[in-house]
C-alpha positions as CSV (number, residue, x, y, z in Angstrom):
1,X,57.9,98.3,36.0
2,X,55.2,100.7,35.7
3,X,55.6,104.7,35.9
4,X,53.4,105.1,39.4
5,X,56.1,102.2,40.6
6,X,58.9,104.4,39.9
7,X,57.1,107.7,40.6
8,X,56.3,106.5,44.0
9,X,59.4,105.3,44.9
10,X,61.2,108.3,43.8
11,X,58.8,109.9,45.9
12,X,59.7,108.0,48.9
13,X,63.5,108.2,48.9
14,X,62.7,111.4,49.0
15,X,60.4,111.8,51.9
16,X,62.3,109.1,53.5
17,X,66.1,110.9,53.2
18,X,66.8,113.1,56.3
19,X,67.5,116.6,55.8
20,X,71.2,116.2,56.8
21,X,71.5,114.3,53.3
22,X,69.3,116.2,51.5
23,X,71.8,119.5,52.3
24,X,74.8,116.8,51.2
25,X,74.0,116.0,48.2
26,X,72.1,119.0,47.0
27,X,73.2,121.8,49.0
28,X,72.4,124.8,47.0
29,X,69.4,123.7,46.2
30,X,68.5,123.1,49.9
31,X,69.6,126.5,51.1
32,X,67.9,128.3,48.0
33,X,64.5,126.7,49.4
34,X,65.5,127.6,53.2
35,X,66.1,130.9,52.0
36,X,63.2,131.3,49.9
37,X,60.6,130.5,52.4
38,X,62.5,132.9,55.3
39,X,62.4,136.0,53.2
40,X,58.6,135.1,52.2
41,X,58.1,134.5,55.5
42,X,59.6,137.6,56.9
43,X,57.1,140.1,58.6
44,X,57.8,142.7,57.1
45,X,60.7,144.3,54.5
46,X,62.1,148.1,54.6
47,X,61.8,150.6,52.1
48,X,63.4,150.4,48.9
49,X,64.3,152.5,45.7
50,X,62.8,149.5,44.0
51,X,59.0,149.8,45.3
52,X,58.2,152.3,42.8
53,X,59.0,150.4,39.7
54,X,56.1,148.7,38.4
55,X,55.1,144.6,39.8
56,X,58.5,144.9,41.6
57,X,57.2,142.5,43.6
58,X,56.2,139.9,40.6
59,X,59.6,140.3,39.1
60,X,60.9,139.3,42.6
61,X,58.8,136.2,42.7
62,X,59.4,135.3,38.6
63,X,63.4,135.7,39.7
64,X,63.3,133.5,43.0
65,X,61.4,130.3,41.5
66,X,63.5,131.1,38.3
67,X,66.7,131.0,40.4
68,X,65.7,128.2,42.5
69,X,64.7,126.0,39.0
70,X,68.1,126.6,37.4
71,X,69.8,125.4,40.5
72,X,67.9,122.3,41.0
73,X,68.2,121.4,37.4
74,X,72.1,122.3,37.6
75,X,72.7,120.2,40.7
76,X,71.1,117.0,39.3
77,X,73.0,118.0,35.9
78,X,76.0,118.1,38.0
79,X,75.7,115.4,40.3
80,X,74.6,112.7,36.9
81,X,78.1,113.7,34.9
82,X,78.2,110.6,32.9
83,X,74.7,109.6,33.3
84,X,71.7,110.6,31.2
85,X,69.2,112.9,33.5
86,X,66.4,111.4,35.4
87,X,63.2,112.7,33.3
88,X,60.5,111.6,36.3
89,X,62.9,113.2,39.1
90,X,63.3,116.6,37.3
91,X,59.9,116.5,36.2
92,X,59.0,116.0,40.4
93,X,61.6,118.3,42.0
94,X,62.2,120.8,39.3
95,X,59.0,121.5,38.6
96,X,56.1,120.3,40.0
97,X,57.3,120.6,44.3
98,X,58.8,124.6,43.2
99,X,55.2,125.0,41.8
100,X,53.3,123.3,44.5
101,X,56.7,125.5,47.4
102,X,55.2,128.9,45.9
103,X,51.5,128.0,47.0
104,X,52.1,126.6,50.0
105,X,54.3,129.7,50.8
106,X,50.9,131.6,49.4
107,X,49.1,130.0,52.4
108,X,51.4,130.4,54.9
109,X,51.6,134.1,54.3
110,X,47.7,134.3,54.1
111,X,47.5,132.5,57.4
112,X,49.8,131.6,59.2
113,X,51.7,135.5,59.5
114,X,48.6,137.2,61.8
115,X,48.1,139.8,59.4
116,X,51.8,140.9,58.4
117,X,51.7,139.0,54.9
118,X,49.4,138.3,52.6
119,X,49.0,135.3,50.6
120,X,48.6,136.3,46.6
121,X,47.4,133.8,43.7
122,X,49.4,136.6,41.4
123,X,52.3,135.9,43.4
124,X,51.8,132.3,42.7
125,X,50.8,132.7,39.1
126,X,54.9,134.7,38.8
127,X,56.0,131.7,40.7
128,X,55.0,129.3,37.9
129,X,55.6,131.4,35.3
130,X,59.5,131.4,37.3
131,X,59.5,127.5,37.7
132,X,58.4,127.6,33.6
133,X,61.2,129.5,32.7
134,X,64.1,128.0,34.7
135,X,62.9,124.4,33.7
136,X,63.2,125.6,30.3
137,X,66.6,127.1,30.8
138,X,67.1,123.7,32.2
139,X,66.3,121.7,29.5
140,X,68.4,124.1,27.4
141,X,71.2,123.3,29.6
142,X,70.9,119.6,29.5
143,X,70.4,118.9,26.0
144,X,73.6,121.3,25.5
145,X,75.2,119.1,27.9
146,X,73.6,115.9,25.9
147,X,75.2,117.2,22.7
148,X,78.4,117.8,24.4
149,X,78.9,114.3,25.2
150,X,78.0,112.9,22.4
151,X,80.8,115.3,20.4
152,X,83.4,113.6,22.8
């Protein structure tokens, strides 16, 4: 079986699986993106101690797709116990749809808010740099978990 094969059908049990089971079996992960794309989609935020320390806003976006990597890769850790992680799935939903989430968001706040947002590449640029580091937290945590089976 060839890698597109697999690829695309991984692809399209996604696409195909309605949202009710997509919140069932990953639920964090599901309310993490719900939550992610409210607050960037938010009109506007109040006034905060935090605006005067320096790419406050960077951090944020670094922390969120960080956050949201960790999660993903911990709910497919979780969810696989005794099975050895899918490579092509984390690869597609850990990394590459967080990545391609943060400039989509990007967009939508440089066009679709009227004015109230606007869209970044910086902002995206933290959100990869986010997704980079919680994959590789991820990776941490499943060959940890890898060498932890294989002690038992």
């Amino acid at each position: 079986m060839s890698d597109g094969f697999v690829f695309s059908a991984i692809l399209y049990n996604f696409v195909a699986m309605k949202p009710i089971d997509m919140f069932r079996r990953y639920p964090w992960s599901t309310a993490l993106i719900v939550l992610i794309w409210v607050l960037c989609l938010v009109p506007a935020f109040p006034e905060t101690p935090l605006d005067n320390v320096k790419l406050i806003d960077k951090w944020t976006h670094i922390v969120m797709y960080m956050g949201l990597c960790m999660v993903i890769w911990g709910e497919h850790l979780w969810r696989r116990k005794d099975e050895k992680p899918n490579g092509k799935r984390l690869f597609l939903f850990g990394f590459v749809a967080p990545a391609l989430m943060g400039g989509l968001i990007e967009l939508a706040q440089a066009y679709c808010t009227f004015g109230c947002r606007s869209g970044e590449w910086m902002d995206w640029a933290a959100d990869v740099v986010g997704v980079v580091v919680g994959c590789a937290i991820g990776i941490l945590l499943a060959a940890c978990r890898a060498k932890a089976r294989k002690d038992t």
